[in-house]
C-alpha positions as CSV (number, residue, x, y, z in Angstrom):
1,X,140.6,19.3,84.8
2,X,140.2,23.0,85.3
3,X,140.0,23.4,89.3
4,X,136.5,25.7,90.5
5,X,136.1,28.9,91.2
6,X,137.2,29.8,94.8
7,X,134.2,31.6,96.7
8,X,135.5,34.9,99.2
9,X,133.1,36.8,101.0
10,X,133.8,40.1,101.2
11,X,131.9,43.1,102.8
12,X,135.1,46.2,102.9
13,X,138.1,46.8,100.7
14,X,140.4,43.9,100.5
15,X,143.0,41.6,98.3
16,X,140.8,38.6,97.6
17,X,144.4,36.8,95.9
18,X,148.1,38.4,96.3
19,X,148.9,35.9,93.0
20,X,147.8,35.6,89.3
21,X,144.5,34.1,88.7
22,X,141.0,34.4,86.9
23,X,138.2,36.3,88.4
24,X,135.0,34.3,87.4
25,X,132.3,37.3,89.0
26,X,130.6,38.7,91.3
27,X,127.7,38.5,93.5
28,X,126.1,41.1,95.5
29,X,124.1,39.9,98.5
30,X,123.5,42.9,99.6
31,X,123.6,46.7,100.7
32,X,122.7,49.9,100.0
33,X,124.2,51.2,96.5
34,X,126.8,48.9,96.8
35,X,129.6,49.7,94.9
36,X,133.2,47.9,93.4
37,X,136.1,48.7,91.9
38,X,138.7,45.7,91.1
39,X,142.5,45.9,90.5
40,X,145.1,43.7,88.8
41,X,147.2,44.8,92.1
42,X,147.4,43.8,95.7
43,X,146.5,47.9,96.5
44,X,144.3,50.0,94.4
45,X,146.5,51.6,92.0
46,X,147.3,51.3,88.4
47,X,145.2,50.1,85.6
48,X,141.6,48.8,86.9
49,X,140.1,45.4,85.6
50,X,136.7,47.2,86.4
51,X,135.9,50.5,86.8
52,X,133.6,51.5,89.1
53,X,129.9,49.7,88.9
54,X,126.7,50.4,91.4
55,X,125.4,47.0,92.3
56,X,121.8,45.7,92.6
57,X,121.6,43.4,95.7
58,X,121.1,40.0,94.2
59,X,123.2,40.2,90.8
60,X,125.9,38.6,89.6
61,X,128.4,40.2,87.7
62,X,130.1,38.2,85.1
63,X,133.8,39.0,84.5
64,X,135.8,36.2,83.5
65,X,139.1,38.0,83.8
66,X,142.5,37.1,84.4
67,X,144.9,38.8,86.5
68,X,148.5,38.6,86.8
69,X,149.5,40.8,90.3
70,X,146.4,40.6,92.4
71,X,143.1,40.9,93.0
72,X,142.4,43.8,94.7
73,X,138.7,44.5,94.9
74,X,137.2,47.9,96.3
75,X,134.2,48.2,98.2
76,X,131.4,51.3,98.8
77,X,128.5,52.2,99.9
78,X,126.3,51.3,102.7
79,X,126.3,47.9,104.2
80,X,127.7,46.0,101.3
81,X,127.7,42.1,100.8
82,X,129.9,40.5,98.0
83,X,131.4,37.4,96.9
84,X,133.6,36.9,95.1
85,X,134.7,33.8,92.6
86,X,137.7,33.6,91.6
87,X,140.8,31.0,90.8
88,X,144.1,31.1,91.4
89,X,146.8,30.1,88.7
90,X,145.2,30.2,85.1
């Protein structure tokens, strides 16, 4: 049995996972055109696994994406509220 999706709130910049992993999605609670970026990386550098997306308070973002580094997820605009699911390992 597959284990579930790991739940991080998040409401800057951070590493949500310094190891490989899958990233299920993302929800935005909240903000003013809040914004993310997400990296295969524990900093934001090289390839993205998402370019940049404006978010809509409320939505959540399907990605079902592995990573193999990190998950390094960046965070704009004004008074932003994420979470984000994710699992470690495959």
């Amino acid at each position: 049995m597959r284990a579930r999706f790991q739940p991080k709130q998040i409401s800057s910049t951070t590493t949500v996972d310094a190891n490989g992993g899958v990233i299920h999605g993302v929800f935005v609670s909240s903000g003013t055109n809040p914004t993310f970026q997400i990296y295969d990386n524990t900093s934001a550098t090289g390839d993205p696994i998402v370019e940049t997306v404006t978010g809509t308070a409320g939505t959540f973002y399907e990605l079902n994406a592995a990573y193999g580094t990190g998950l390094h997820v960046v965070v704009g605009g004004t008074s932003p509220e994420m979470t984000i699911l994710y699992r470690q390992g495959g």
